[in-house]
VOTIRO-307391 format. One line per 3 residues: number of its first residue (from 1); for each residue x, y, z of N, C-alpha, C. Coordinates in nm, 3 decimals, padded with zeros to 5 digits, m for minus. Layout:
BEGIN
NUM = X:Y:Z:X:Y:Z:X:Y:Z | ...
END
This chain:
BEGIN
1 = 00.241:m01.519:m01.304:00.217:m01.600:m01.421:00.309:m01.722:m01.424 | 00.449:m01.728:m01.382:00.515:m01.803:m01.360:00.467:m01.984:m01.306 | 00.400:m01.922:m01.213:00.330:m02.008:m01.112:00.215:m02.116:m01.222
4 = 00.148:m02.036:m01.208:00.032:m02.084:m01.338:00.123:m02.143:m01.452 | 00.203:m02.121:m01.527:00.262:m02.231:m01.601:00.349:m02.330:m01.562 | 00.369:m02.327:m01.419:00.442:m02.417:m01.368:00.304:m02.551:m01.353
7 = 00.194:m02.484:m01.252:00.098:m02.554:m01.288:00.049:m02.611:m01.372 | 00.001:m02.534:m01.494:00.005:m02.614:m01.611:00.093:m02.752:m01.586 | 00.233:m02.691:m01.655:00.330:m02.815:m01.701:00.324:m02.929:m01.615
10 = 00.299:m02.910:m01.471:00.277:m03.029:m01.375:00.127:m03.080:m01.423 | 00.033:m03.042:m01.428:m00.088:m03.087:m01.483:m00.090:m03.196:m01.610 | m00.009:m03.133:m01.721:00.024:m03.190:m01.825:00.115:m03.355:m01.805
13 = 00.163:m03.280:m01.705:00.210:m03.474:m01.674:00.164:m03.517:m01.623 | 00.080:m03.496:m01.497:00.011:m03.616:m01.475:m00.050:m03.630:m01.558 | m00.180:m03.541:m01.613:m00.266:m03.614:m01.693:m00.204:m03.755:m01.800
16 = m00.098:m03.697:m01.864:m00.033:m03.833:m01.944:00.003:m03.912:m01.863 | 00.046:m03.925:m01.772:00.041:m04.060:m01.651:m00.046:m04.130:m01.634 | m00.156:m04.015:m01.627:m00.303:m04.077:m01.611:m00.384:m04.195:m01.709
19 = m00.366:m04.115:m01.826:m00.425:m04.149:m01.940:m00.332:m04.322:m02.014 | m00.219:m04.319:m01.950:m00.076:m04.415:m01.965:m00.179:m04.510:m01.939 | m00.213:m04.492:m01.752:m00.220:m04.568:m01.635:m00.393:m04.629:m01.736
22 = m00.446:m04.539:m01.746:m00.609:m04.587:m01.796:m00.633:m04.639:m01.930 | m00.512:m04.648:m02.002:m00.524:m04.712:m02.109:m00.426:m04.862:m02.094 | m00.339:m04.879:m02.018:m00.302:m05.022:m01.968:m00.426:m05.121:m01.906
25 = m00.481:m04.999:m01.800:m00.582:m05.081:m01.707:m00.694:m05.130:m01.792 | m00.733:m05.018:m01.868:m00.838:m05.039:m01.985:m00.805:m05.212:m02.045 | m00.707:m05.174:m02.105:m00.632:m05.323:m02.267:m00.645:m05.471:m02.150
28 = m00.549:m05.429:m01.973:m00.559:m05.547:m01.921:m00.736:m05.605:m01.888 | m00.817:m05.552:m01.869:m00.953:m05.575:m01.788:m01.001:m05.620:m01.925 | m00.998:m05.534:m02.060:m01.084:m05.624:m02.142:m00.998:m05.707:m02.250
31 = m00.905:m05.749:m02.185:m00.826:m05.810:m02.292:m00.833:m05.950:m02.317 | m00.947:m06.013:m02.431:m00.988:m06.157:m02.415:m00.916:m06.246:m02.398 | m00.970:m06.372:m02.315:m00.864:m06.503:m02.285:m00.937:m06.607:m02.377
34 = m00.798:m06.627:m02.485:m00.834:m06.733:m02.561:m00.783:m06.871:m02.486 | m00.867:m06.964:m02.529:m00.860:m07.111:m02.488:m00.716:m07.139:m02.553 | m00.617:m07.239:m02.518:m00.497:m07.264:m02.592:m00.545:m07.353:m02.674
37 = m00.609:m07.379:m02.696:m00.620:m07.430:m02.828:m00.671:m07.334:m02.979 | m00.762:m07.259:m02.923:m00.737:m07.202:m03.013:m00.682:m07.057:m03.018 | m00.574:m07.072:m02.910:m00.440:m06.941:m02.947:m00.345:m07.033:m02.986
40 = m00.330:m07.206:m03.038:m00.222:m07.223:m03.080:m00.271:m07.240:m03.211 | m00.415:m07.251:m03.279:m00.472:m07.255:m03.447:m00.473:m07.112:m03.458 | m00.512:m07.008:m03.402:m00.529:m06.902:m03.468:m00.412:m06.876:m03.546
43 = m00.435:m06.838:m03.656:m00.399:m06.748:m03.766:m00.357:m06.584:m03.804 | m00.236:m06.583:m03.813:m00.245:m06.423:m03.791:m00.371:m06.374:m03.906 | m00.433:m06.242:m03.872:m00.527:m06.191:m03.948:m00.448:m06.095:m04.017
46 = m00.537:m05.981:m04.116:m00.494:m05.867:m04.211:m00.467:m05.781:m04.066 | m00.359:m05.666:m04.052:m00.287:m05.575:m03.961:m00.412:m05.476:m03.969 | m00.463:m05.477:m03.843:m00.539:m05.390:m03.794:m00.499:m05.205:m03.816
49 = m00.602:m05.135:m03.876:m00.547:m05.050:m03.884:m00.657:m04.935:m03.815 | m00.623:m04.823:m03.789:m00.716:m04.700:m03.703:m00.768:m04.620:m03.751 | m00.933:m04.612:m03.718:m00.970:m04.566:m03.780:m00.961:m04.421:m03.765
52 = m01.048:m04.332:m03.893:m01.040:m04.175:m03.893:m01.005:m04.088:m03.781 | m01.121:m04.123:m03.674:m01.122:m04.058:m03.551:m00.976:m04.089:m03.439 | m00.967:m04.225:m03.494:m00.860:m04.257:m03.362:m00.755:m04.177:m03.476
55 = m00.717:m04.165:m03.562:m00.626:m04.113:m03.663:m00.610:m03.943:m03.607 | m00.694:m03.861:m03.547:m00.679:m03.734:m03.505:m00.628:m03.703:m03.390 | m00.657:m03.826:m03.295:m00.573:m03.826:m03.138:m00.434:m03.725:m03.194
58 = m00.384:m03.724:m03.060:m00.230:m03.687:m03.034:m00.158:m03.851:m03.081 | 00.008:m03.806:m03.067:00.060:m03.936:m03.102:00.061:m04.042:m03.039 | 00.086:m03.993:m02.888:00.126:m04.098:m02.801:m00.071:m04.114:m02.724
61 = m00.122:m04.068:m02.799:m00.257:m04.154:m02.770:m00.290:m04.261:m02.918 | m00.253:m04.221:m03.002:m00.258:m04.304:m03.153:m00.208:m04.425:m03.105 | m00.099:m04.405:m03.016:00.031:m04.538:m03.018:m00.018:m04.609:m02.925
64 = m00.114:m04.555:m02.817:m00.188:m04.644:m02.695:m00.319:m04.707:m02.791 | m00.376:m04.579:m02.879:m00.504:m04.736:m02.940:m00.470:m04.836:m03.001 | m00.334:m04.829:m03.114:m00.301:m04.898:m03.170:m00.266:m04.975:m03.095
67 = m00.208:m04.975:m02.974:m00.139:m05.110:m02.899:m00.281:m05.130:m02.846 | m00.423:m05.116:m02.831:m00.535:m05.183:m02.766:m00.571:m05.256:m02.871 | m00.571:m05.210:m03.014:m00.573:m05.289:m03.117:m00.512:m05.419:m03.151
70 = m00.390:m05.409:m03.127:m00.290:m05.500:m03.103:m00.306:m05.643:m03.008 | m00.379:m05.583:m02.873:m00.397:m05.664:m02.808:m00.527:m05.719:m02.777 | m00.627:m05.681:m02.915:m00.709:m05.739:m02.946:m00.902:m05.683:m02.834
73 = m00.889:m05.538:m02.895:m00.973:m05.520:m02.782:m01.054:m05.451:m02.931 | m01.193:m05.511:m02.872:m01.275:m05.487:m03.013:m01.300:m05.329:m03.057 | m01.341:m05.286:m03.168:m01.343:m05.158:m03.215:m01.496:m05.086:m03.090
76 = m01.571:m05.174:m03.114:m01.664:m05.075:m02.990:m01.597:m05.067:m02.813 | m01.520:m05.157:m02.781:m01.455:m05.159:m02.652:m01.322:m05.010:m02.685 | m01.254:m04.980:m02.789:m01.181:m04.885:m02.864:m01.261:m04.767:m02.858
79 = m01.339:m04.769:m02.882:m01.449:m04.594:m02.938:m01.482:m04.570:m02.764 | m01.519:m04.655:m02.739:m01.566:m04.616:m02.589:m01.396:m04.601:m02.474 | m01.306:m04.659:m02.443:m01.168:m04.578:m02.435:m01.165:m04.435:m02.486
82 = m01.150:m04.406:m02.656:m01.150:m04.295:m02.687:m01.228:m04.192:m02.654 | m01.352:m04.230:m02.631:m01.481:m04.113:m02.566:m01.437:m04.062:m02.421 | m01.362:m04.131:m02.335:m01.325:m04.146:m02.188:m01.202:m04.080:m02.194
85 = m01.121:m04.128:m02.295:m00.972:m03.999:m02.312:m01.013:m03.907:m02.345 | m01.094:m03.846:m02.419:m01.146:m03.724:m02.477:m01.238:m03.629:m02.377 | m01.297:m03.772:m02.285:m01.376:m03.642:m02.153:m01.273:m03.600:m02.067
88 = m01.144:m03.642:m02.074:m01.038:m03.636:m01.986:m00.947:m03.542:m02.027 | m00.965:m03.532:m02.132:m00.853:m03.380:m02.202:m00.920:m03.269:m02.202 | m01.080:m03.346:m02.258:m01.136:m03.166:m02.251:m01.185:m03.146:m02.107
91 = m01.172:m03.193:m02.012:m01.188:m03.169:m01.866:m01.037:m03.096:m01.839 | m00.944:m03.145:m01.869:m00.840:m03.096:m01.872:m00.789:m02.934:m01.905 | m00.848:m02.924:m02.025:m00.876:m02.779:m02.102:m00.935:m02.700:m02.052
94 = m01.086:m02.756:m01.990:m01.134:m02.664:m01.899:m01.048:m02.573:m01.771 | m01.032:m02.705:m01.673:m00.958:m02.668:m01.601:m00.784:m02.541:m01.650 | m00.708:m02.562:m01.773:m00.650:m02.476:m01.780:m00.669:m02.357:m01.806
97 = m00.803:m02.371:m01.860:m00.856:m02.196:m01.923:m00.907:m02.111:m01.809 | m00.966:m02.235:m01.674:m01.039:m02.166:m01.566:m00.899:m02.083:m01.514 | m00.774:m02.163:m01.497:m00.637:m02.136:m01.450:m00.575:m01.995:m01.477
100 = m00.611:m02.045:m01.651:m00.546:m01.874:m01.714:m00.664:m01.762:m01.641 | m00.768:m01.794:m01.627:m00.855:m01.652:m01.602:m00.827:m01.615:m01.511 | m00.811:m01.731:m01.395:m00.810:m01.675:m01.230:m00.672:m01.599:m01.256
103 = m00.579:m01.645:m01.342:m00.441:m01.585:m01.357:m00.432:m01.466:m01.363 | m00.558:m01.409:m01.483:m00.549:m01.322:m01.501:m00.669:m01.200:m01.400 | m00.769:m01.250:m01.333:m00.812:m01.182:m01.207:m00.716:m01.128:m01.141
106 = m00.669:m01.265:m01.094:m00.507:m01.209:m00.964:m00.421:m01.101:m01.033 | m00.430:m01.103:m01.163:m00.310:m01.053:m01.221:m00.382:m00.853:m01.227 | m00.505:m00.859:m01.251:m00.606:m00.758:m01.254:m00.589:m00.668:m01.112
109 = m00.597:m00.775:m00.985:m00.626:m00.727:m00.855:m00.510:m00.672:m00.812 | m00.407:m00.733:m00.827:m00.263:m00.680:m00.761:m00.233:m00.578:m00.860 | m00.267:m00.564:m00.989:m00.282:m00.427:m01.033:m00.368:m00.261:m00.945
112 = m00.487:m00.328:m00.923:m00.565:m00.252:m00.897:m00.541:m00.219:m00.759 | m00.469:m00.284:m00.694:m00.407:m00.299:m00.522:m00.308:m00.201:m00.512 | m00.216:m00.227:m00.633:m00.048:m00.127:m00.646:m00.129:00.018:m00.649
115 = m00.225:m00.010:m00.726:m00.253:00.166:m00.752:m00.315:00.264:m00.624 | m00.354:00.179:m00.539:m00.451:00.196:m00.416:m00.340:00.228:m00.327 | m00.235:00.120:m00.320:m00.103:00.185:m00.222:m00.006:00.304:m00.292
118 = m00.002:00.292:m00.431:00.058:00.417:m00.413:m00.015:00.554:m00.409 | m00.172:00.562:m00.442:m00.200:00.629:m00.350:m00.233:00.695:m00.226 | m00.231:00.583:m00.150:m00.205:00.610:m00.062:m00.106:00.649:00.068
121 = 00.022:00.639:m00.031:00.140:00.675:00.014:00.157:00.830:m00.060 | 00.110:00.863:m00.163:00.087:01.006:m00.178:00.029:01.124:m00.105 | m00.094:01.022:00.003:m00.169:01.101:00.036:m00.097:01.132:00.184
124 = m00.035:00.977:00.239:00.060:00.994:00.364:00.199:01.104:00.335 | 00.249:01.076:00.259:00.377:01.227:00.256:00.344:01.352:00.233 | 00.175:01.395:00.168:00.143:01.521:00.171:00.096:01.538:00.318
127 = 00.033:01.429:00.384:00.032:01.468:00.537:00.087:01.485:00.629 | 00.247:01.452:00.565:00.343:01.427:00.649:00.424:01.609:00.628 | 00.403:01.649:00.535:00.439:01.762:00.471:00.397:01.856:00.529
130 = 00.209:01.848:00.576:00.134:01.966:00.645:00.184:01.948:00.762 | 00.176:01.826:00.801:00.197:01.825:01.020:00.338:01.866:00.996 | 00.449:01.872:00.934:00.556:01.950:00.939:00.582:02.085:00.952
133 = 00.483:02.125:00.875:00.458:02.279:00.805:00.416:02.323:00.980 | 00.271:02.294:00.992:00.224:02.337:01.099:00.325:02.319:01.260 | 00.378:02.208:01.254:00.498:02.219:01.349:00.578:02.305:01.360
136 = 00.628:02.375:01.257:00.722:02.453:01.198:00.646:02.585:01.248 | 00.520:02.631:01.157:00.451:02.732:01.246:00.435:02.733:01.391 | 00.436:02.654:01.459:00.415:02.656:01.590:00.511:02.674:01.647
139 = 00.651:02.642:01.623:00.750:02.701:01.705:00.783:02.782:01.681 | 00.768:02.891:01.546:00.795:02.986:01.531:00.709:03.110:01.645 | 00.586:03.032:01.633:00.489:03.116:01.738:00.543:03.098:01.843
142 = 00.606:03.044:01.929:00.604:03.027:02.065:00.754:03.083:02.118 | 00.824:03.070:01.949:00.997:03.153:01.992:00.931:03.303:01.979 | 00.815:03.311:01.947:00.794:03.473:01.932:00.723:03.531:02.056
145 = 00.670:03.476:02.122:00.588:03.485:02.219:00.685:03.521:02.347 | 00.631:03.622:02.428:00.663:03.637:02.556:00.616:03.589:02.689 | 00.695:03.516:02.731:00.643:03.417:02.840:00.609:03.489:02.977
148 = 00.502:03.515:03.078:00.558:03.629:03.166:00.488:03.493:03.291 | 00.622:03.430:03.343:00.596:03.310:03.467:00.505:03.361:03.557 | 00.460:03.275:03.642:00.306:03.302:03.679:00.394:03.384:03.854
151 = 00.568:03.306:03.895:00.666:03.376:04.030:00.678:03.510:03.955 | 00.656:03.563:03.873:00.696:03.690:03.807:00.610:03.798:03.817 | 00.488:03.692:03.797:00.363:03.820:03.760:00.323:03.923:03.868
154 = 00.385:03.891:03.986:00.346:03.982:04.154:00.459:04.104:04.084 | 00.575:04.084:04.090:00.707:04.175:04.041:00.670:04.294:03.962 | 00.612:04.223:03.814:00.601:04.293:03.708:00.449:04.422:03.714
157 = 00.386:04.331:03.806:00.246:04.452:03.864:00.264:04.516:03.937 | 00.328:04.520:04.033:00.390:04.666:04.086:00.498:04.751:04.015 | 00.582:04.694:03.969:00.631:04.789:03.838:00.565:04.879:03.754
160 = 00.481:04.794:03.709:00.380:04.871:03.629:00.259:04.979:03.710 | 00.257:04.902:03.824:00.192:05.068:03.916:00.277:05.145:03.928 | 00.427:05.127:03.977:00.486:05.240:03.953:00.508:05.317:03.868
163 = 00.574:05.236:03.736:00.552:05.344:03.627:00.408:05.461:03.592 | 00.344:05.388:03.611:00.147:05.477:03.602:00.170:05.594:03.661 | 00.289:05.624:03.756:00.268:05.658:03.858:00.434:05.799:03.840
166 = 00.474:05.765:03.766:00.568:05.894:03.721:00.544:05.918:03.609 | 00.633:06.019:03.581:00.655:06.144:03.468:00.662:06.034:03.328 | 00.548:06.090:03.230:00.529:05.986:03.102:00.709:06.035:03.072
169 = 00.750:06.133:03.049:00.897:06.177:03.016:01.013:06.093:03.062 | 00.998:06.101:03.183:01.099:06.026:03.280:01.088:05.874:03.268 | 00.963:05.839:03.293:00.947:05.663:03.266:00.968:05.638:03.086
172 = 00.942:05.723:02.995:01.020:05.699:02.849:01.114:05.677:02.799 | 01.188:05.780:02.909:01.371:05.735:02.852:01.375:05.642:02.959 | 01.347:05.585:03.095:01.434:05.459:03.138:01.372:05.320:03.059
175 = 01.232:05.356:03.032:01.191:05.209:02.943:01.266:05.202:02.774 | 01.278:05.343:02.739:01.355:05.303:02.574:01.493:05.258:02.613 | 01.575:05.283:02.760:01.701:05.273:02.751:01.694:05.080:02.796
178 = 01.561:05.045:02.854:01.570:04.906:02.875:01.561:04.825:02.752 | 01.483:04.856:02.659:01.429:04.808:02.541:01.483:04.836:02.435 | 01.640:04.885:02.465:01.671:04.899:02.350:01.828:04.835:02.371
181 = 01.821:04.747:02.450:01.938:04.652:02.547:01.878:04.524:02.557 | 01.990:04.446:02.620:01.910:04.309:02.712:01.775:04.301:02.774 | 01.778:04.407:02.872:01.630:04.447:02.936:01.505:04.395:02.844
184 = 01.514:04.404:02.694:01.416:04.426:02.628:01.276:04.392:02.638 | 01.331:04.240:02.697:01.222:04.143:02.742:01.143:04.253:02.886 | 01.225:04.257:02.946:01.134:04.346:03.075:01.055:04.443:03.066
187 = 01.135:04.532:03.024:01.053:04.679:02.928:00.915:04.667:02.920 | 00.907:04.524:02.865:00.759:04.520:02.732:00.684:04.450:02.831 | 00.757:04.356:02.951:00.614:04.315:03.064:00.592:04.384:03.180
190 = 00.668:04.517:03.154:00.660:04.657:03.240:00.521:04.722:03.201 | 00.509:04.745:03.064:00.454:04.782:02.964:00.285:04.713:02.954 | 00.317:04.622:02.970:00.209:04.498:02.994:00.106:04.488:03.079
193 = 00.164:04.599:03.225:00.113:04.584:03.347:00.097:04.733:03.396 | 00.118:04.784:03.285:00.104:04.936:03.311:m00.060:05.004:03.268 | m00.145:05.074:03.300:m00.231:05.088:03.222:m00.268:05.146:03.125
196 = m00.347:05.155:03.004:m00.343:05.141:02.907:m00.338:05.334:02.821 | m00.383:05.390:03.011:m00.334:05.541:02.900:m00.250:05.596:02.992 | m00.179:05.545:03.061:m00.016:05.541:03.160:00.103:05.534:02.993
199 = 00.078:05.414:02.935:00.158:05.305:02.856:00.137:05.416:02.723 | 00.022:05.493:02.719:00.014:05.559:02.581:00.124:05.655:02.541 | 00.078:05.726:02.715:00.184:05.830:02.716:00.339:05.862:02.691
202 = 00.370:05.702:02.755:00.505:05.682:02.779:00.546:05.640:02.655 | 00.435:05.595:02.545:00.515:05.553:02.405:00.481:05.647:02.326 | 00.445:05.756:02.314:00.420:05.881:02.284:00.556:05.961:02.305
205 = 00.610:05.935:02.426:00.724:06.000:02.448:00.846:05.945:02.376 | 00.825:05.810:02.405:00.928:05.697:02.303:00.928:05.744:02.126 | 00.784:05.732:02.086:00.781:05.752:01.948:00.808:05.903:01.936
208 = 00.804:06.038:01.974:00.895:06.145:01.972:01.047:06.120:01.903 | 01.123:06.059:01.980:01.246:06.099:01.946:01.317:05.938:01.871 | 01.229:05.836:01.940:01.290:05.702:01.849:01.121:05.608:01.821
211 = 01.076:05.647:01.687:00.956:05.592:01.633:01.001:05.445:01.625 | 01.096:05.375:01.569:01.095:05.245:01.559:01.143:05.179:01.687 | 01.165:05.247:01.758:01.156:05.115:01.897:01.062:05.166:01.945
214 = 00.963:05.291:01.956:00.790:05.275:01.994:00.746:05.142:01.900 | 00.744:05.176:01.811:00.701:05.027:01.715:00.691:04.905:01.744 | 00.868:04.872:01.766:00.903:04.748:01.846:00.807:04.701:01.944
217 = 00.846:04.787:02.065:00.720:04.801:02.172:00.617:04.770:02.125 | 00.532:04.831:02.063:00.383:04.804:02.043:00.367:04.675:01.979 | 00.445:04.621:01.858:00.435:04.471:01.832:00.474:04.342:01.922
220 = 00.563:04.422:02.010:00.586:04.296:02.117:00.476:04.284:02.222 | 00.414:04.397:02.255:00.331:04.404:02.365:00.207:04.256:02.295 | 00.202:04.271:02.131:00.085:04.181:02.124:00.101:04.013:02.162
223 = 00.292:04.001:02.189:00.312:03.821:02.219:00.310:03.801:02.336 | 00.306:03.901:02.427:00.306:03.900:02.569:00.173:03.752:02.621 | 00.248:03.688:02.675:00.146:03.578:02.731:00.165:03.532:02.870
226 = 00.063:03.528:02.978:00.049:03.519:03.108:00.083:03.356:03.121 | 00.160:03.279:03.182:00.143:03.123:03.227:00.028:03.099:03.353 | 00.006:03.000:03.313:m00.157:02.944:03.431:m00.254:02.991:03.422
END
């Protein structure tokens, strides 16, 4: 809005510059040339005075007819000046009211703009919130997960034929004594590669005498994941 009344106020002066400039040019172009003879008989006349209409002007347009008066410019050469200042102000008016509206469009749009970015910065930090979240889930999945390297997987399958391959008793206590240590990780891709009613047995024997590391076992067996 600033702007727009700066405009204005610059508007406002020229136009009175203008109107200065077109009421000099006006008085000089029709300003009659008396013969010297009779500008040295003339007679001063009765003091010209203004009429109704020129009486409603602004001041410093009153003070420009009166000086066209002055300098002798007839009352119809006067009315027609005044008709020409008057298309010039209310051209003027126009133009400031068109000013205030667009003022107030712009003033409408950058409203209606603010509201558009801050929603849309609402909608960016709740997205920024989920791809966090889900990041967050994902490494939790993958610190949970058992990795079994693809140089490993020859190792861990003959293990697991061997175990298939002794006493469910005997292979119970050396896999609970791995899995319930460092080993833990091994145990369970022993377990992995063992078959599936080899592995029953042996956690059958486990859940006997220690049920929560059969448990263990059986929930880890589900993160077990092959690479390649």
């Amino acid at each position: 809005m600033k702007k727009i009344q700066l405009i204005i106020v610059i508007g406002t002066g020229i136009l009175s510059f203008v109107l200065s400039f077109t009421v000099s040019r006006y008085v000089k172009k029709n300003q009659p040339i008396l013969p010297p003879e009779a500008a040295a008989t003339q007679t001063p006349g009765p003091q010209n005075t203004l009429d109704p209409q020129t009486q409603m002007l602004p001041r410093s347009l009153k003070a420009a007819a009166k000086e066209s008066i002055d300098l002798g410019l007839t009352e119809q050469q006067l009315q027609g000046l005044i008709v020409d200042i008057r298309g010039r102000m209310q051209e003027y008016r126009s133009k400031e009211k068109y000013l205030a509206q667009e003022a107030e469009r712009i003033q409408l749009a950058h409203q209606t703009l603010q509201e558009e970015i801050d929603q849309l910065n609402q909608l960016r930090n709740k997205l920024t919130a989920l791809t966090q979240n889900l990041d967050t889930k994902e490494k939790q999945l993958k610190n949970t997960l058992l990795q079994i390297e693809t140089l490993e997987q020859a190792n861990f399958q003959r293990l697991g034929s061997t175990y298939d391959k002794m006493d469910a008793a005997q292979a119970g206590r050396i896999l609970a004594s791995m899995a319930s240590g460092p080993q833990a990780p091994d145990a369970i891709k022993i377990f992995y590669y063992m078959s599936e009613r080899a592995a029953a047995k042996v956690l059958g024997e486990i859940g006997s005498s220690q049920p929560e590391l059969a448990a263990m076992i059986s929930m880890k067996l589900k993160r077990v994941k092959e690479s390649g």
